[in-house]
C-alpha positions as CSV (number, residue, x, y, z in Angstrom):
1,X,12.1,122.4,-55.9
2,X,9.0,121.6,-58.0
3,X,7.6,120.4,-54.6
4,X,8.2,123.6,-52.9
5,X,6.8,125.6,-56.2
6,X,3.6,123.4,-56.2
7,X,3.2,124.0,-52.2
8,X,3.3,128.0,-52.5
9,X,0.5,128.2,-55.7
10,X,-1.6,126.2,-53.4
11,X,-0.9,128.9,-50.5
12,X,-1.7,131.1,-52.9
13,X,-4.8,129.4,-54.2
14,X,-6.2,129.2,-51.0
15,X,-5.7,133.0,-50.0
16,X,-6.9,133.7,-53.0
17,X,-9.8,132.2,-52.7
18,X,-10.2,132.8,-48.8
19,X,-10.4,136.6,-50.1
20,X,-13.1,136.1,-52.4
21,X,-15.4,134.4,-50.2
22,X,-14.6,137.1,-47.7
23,X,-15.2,140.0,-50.0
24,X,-18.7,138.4,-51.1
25,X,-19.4,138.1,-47.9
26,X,-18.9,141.8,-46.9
27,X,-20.7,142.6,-50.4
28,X,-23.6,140.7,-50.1
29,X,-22.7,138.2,-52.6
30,X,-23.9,134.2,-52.7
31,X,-27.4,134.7,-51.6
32,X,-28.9,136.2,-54.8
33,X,-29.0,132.7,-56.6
34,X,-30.9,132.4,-59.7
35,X,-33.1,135.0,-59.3
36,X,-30.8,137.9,-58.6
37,X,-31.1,141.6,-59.7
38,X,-28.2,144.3,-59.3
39,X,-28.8,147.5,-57.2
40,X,-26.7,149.9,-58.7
41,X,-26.2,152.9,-56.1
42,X,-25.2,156.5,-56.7
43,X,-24.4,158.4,-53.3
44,X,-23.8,161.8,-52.5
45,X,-24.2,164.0,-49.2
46,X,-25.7,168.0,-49.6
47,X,-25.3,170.7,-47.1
48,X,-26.6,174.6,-47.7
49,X,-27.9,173.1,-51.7
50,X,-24.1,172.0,-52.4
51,X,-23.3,168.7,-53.3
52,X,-20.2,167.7,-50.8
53,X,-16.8,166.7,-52.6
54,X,-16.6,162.8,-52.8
55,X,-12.7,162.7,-53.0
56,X,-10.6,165.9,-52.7
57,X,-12.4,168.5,-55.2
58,X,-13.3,171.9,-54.1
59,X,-16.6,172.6,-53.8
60,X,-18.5,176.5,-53.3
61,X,-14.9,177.7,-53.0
62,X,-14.3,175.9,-50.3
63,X,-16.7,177.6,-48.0
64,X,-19.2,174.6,-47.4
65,X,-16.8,172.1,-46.8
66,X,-14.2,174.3,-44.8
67,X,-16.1,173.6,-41.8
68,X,-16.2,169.7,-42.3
69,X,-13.4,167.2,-41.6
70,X,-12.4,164.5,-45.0
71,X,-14.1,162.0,-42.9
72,X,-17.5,163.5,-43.1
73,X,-17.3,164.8,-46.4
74,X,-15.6,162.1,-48.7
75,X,-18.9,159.3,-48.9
76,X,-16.2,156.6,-49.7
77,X,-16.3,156.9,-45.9
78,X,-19.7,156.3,-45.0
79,X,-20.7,152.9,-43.5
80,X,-24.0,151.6,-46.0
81,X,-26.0,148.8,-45.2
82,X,-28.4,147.0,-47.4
83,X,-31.7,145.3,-45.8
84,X,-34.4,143.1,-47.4
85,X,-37.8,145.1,-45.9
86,X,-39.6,141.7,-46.0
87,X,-36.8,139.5,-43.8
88,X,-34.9,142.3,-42.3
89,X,-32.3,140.2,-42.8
90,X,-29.0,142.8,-44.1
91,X,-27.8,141.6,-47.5
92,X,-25.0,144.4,-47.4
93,X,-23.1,146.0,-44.6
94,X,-19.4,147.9,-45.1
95,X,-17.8,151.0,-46.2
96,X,-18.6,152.5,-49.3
97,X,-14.9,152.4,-50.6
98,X,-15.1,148.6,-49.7
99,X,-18.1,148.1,-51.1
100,X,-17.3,149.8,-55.0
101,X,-16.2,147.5,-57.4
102,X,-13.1,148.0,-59.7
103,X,-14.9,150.6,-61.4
104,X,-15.2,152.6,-58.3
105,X,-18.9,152.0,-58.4
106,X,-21.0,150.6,-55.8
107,X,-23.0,147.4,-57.6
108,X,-24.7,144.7,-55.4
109,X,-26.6,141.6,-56.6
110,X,-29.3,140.8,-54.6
111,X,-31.9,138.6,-54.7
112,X,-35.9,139.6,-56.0
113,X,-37.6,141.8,-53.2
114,X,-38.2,144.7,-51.1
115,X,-34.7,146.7,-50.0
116,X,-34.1,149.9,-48.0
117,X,-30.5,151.0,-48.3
118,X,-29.0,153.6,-45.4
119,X,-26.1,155.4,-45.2
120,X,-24.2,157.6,-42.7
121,X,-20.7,159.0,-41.6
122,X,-20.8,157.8,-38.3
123,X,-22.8,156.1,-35.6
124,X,-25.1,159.7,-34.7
125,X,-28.1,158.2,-33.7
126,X,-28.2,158.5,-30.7
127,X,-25.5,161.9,-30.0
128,X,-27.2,163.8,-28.0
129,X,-25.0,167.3,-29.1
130,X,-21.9,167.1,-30.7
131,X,-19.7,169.2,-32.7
132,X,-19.3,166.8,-35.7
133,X,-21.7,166.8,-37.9
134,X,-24.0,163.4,-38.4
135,X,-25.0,162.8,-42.2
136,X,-27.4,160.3,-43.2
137,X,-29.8,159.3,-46.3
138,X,-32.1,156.2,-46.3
139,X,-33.9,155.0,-49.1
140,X,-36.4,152.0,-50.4
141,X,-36.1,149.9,-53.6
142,X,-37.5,147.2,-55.4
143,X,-35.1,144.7,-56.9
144,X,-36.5,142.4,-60.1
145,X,-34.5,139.3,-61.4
146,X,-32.1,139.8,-64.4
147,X,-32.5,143.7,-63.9
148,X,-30.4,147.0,-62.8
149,X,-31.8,149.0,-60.2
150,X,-30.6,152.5,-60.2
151,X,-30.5,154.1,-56.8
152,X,-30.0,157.8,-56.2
153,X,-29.0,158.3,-52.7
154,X,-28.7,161.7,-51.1
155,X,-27.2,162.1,-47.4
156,X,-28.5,165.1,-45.4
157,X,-27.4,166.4,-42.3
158,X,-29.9,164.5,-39.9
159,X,-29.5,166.7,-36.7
160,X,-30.2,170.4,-35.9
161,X,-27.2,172.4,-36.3
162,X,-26.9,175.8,-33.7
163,X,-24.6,178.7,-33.5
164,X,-24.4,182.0,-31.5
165,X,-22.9,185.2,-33.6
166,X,-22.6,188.8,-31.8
167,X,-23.2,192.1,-33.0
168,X,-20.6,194.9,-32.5
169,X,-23.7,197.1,-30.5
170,X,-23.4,193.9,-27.8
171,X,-19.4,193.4,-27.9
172,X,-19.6,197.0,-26.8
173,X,-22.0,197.6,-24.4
174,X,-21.3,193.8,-22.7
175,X,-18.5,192.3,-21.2
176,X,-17.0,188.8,-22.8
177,X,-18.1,186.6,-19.4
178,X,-21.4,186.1,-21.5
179,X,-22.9,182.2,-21.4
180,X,-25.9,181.4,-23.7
181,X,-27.4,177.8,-22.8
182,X,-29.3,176.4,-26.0
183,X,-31.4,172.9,-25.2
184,X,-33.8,171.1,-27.8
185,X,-36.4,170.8,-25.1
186,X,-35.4,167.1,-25.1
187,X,-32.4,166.5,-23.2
188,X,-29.6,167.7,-26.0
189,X,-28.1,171.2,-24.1
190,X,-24.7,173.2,-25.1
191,X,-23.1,176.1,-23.4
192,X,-21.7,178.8,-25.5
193,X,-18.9,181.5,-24.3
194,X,-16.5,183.8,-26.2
195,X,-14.4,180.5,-27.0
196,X,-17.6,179.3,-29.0
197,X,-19.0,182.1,-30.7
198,X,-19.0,181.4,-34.6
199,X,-18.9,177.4,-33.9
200,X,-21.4,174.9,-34.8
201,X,-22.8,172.4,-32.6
202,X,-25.3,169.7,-34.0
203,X,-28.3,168.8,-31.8
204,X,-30.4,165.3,-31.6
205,X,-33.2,166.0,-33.7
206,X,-36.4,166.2,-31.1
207,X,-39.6,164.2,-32.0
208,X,-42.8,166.6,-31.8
209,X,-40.7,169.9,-30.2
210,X,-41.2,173.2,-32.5
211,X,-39.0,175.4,-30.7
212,X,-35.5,175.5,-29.7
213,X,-34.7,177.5,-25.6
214,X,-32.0,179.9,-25.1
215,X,-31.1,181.4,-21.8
216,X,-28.8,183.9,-22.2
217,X,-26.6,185.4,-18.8
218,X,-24.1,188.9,-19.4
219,X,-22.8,191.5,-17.6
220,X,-22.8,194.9,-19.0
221,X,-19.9,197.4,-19.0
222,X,-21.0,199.1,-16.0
223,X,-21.4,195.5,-14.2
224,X,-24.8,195.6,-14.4
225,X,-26.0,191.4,-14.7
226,X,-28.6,191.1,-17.4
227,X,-30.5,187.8,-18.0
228,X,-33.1,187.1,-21.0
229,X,-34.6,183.8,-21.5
230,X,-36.4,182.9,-25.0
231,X,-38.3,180.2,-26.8
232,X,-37.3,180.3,-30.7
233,X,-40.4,178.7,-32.4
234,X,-39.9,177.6,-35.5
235,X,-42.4,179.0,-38.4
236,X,-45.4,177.4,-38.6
237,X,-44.9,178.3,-42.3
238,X,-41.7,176.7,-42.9
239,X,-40.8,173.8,-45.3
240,X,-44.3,173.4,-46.3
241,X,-46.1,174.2,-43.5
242,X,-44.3,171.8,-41.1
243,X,-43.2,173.4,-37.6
244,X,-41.8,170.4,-36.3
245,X,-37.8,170.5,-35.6
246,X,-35.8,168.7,-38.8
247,X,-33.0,167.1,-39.5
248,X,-31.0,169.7,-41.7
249,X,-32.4,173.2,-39.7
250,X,-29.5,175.6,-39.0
251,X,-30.3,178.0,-36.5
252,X,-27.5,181.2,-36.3
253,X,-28.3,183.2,-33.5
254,X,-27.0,186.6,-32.9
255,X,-27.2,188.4,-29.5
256,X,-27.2,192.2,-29.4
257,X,-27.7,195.3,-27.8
258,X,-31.3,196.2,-27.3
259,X,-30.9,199.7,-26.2
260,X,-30.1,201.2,-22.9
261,X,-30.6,204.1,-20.1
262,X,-28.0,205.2,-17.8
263,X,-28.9,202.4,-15.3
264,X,-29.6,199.6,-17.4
265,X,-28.7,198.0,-20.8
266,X,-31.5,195.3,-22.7
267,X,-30.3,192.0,-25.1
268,X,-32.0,191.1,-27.8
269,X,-31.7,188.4,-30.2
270,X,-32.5,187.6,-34.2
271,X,-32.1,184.4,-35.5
272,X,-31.7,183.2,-39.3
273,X,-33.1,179.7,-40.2
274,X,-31.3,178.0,-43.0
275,X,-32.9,174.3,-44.8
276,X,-29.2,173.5,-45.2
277,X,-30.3,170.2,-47.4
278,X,-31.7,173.2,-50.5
279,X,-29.5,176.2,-49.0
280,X,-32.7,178.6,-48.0
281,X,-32.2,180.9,-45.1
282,X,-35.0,183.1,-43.9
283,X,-35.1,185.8,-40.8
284,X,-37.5,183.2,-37.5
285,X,-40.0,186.6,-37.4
286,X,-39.9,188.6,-33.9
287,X,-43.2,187.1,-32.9
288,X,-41.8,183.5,-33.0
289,X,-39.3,184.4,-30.4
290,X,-41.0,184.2,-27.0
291,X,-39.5,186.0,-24.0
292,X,-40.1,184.7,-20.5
293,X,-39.2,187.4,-17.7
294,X,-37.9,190.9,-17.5
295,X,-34.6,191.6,-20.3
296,X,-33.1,193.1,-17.1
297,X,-34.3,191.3,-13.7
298,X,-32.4,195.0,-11.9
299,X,-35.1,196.9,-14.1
300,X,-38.0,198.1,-12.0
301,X,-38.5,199.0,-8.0
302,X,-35.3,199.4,-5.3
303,X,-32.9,197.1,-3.5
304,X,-34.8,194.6,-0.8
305,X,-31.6,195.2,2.0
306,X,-32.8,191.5,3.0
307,X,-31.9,190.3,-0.1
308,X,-28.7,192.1,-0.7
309,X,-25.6,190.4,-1.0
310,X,-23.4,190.1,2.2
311,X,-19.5,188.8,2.0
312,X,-17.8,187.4,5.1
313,X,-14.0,186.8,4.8
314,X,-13.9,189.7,1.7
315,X,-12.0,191.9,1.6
316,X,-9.1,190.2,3.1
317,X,-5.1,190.7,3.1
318,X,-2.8,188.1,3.7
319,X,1.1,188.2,4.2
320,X,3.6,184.9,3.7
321,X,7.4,184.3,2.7
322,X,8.4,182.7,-0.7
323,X,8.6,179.3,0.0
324,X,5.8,178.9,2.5
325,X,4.0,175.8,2.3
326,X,0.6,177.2,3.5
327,X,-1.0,181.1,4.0
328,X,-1.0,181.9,8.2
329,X,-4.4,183.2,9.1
330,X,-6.2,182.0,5.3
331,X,-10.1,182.2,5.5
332,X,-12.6,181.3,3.0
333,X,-14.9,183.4,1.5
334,X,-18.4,183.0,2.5
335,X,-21.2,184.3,0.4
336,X,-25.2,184.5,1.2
337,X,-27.2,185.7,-2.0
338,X,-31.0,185.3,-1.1
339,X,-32.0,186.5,-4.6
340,X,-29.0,183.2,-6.4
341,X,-25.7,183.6,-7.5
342,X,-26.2,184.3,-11.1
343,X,-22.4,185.1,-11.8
344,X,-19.5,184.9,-9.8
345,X,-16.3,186.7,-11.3
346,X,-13.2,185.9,-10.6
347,X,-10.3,188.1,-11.9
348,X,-6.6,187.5,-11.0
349,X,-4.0,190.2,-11.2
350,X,-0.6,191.3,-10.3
351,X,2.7,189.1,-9.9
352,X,0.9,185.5,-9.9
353,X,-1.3,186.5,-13.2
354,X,1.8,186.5,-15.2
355,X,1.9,182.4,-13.9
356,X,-1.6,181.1,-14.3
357,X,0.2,179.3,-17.6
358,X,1.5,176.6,-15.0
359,X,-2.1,175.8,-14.0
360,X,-3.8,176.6,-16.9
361,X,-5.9,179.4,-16.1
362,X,-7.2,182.4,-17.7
363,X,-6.6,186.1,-15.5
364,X,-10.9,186.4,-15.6
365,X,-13.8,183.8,-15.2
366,X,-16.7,183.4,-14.3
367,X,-17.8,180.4,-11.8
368,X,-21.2,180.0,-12.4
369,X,-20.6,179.5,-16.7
370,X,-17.6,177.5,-17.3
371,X,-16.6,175.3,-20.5
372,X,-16.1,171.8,-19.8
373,X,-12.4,171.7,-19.4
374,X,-12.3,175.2,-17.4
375,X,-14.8,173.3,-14.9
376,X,-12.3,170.7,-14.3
377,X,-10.1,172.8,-13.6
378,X,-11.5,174.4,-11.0
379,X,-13.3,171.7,-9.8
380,X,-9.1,169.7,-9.4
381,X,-8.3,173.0,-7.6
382,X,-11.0,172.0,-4.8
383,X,-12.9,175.6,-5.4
384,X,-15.8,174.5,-6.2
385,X,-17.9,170.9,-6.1
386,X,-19.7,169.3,-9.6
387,X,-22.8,169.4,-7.1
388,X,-21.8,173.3,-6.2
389,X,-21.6,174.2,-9.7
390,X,-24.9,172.4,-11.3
391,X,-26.5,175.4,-8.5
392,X,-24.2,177.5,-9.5
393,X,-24.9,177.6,-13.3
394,X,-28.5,177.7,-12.5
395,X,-28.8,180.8,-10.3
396,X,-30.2,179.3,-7.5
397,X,-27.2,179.0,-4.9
398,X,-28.2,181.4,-2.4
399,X,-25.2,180.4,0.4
400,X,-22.0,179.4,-1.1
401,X,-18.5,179.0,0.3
402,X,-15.7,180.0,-1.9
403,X,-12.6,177.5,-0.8
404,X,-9.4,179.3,-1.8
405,X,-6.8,177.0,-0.2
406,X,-6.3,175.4,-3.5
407,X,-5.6,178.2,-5.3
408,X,-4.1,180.7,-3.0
409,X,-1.9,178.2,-1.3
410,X,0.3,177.7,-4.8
411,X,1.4,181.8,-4.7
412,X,4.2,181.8,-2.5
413,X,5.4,178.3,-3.9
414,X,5.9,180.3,-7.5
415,X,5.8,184.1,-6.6
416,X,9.6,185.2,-5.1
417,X,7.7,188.5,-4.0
418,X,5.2,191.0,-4.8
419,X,1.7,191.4,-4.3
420,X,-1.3,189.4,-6.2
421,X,-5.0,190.2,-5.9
422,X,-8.1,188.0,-7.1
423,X,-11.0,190.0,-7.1
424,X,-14.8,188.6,-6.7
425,X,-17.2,190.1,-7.9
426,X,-20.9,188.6,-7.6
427,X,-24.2,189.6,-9.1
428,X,-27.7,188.2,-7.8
429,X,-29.8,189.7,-11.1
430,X,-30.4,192.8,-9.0
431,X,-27.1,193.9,-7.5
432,X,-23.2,193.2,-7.7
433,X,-20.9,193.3,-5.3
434,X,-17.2,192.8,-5.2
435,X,-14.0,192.7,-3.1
436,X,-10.4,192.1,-2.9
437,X,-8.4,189.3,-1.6
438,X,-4.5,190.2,-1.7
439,X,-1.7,188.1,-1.0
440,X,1.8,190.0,-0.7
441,X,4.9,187.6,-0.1
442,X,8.1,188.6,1.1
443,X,11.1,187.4,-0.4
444,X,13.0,185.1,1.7
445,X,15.9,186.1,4.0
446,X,19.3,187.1,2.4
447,X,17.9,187.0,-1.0
């Protein structure tokens, strides 16, 4: 028995000391020798001037934080990693909980020398837009032997965060088949829609870029298409005189209704610029928003018919029996645009609208602006090509072929009889045009 006793407390030993040499590894520990120091390390993370709860406190009523996930708030999840400046050897890596002695403080020996300590809630580097947010503080220090250095790290957000906002002048006066494309001028580019108004994306920081772009595509009530593209320069006032883009600008952007005739409507936009790491907003002044082209491309001389919009296939009926495994007589719908597709509305209706649950589609869209997951969609359903739509979203397709046998194909498989309609409806920035394309199917014999 005392043989088995004596063989489990050296198990135990061993562990024991197994974790040890494993914990001073991950700490740092065993390379400080005789001539260590302690770096004693306070961390935090701001947003808007608000220190960001560490554990599960509320903080600003909940109203900073409410938009932030635990993960990016609590800093006992933030990776931090310790590196001698002179070696760049690290002398720490792990997460802060990891890292905190029993005390729940974060205290590292390390060796005499030159340090920099970072620290971050994920791997954001390199993101070029994402909807999480990417925090991270970096900081130098001097470490001297047989003394505690006291290190005051602040996380900021390091990335550009962007949101669109409406006004109730624009709900009105536009329908919701708006898209507003915002791009850093370096590669990082998010497309808003109705399903994104209100949310914040966070943008790769730019080196040397000033401005953000916006190009913003709507169609008014009266199906009038309306495009307005705009540089947003930052101030050349701001944070001390510096213009350049920063990690920590917040840029709210709100679209509205810039007045209107009976033939035409205008956008505008105003944008608020908040230093979220000290919580100052200020209104980006109407001269630091640049507009390039007309705020309504119909505006101004009449109709070139060469460049008019001409449909063949549209409008179109077609008749087939519940159960039918294909649509007798089915043609595509070509379109010619000389002037570019700028939007191409598609709105379903009648019996088959009440089914578009079963393939996951919404009764309106447009083609040309699509989400991510909408695109795939579509783009499963074989109506339009990922090379079609990159023209698409630009404007510049000028002949496009509309393949409905994907789509139309699936009504008399679910519809046991009725009629359904799609109607397309197409602007080129000057004129829209439109047409029907109804299916009726006949219930099948004896039922």
């Amino acid at each position: 028995m005392k043989k088995y006793k004596s063989l489990i407390w050296l198990l135990g030993l061993i562990v024991g000391l197994s974790s040890c040499e494993m914990r001073d590894e991950l700490l740092g520990k065993g390379g400080a020798g005789e001539n260590a120091g302690t770096l004693e390390l306070d961390l935090a993370s701001i947003y808007n001037g608000v220190t960001l709860s560490r554990a599960n406190e509320t903080v600003d009523g909940g109203t900073t934080t409410g938009s932030f996930n635990e993960e990016d708030v609590n800093v006992d999840n933030y990776t931090l990693i310790v590196t001698n400046t002179e070696t760049q050897e690290e002398a720490a890596r792990g997460k802060v909980s990891e890292l905190k002695n029993e005390n729940g403080k974060v205290v590292l020996p390390l060796g005499e020398g030159s340090y920099a300590v970072t620290a971050y809630n994920y791997e954001g580097e390199n993101v070029t837009v994402s909807e999480r947010p990417y925090f991270k503080g970096e900081q130098t220090f001097s470490v001297k032997k047989g003394i505690a250095t006291n290190v005051d790290l602040t996380c900021k957000l390091a990335c550009i965060e962007v949101s669109i906002g409406l006004t109730s002048s624009f709900e009105e006066a536009f329908k919701d088949d708006y898209s507003v494309v915002v791009d850093n001028g370096d590669g990082a580019s998010q497309v808003f829609d109705k399903n994104s108004i209100g949310k914040k994306y966070y943008y790769q920081t730019p080196d040397h870029q000033s401005c953000l772009n916006a190009s913003i595509k709507a169609t008014s009530v009266e199906g009038n298409f309306v495009e307005l593209k705009a540089t947003i320069q930052k101030p050349a006032d701001a944070e001390g005189g510096e213009s350049d883009l920063e990690g920590g600008d917040s840029f709210e952007i709100k679209l509205t209704e810039e007045g209107s005739t009976e033939s035409s409507v205008s956008i505008g936009i105003t944008v608020d610029l908040t230093f979220t790491e000290v919580g100052e907003t200020i209104e980006i002044p109407v001269g630091n928003i640049i507009y390039d082209g007309p705020e309504n491309p119909g505006e101004g001389g009449g109709e070139d018919p060469e460049a008019s919009i001409t449909f063949e296939g549209l409008p179109a009926t077609y008749t087939c029996t519940n159960g039918d495994s294909d649509i007798a007589g089915l043609q595509d719908v070509h379109i010619l645009a000389p002037n570019g597709i700028k939007n191409l509305n598609v709105t379903i209706s009648g019996e088959i609208a009440a089914l578009l649950g079963m393939v996951s589609l919404p009764e309106t869209f447009d083609i040309c602006n699509m989400d991510d997951d909408l695109k795939g969609k579509i783009v499963g359903l074989g109506l339009v090509t990922e090379e079609e739509y990159i023209q698409l979203h630009a404007g510049t397709c000028t002949d496009f072929t509309f393949k409905l046998g994907g789509l139309l194909v699936l009504i008399p498989q679910v519809v046991t009889s009725g009629t359904s309609t799609f109607n397309l409806a197409v602007s080129d920035g000057v004129s829209t045009k439109d047409g029907d394309i109804t299916v009726i199917v006949n219930p099948k014999e004896g039922e």
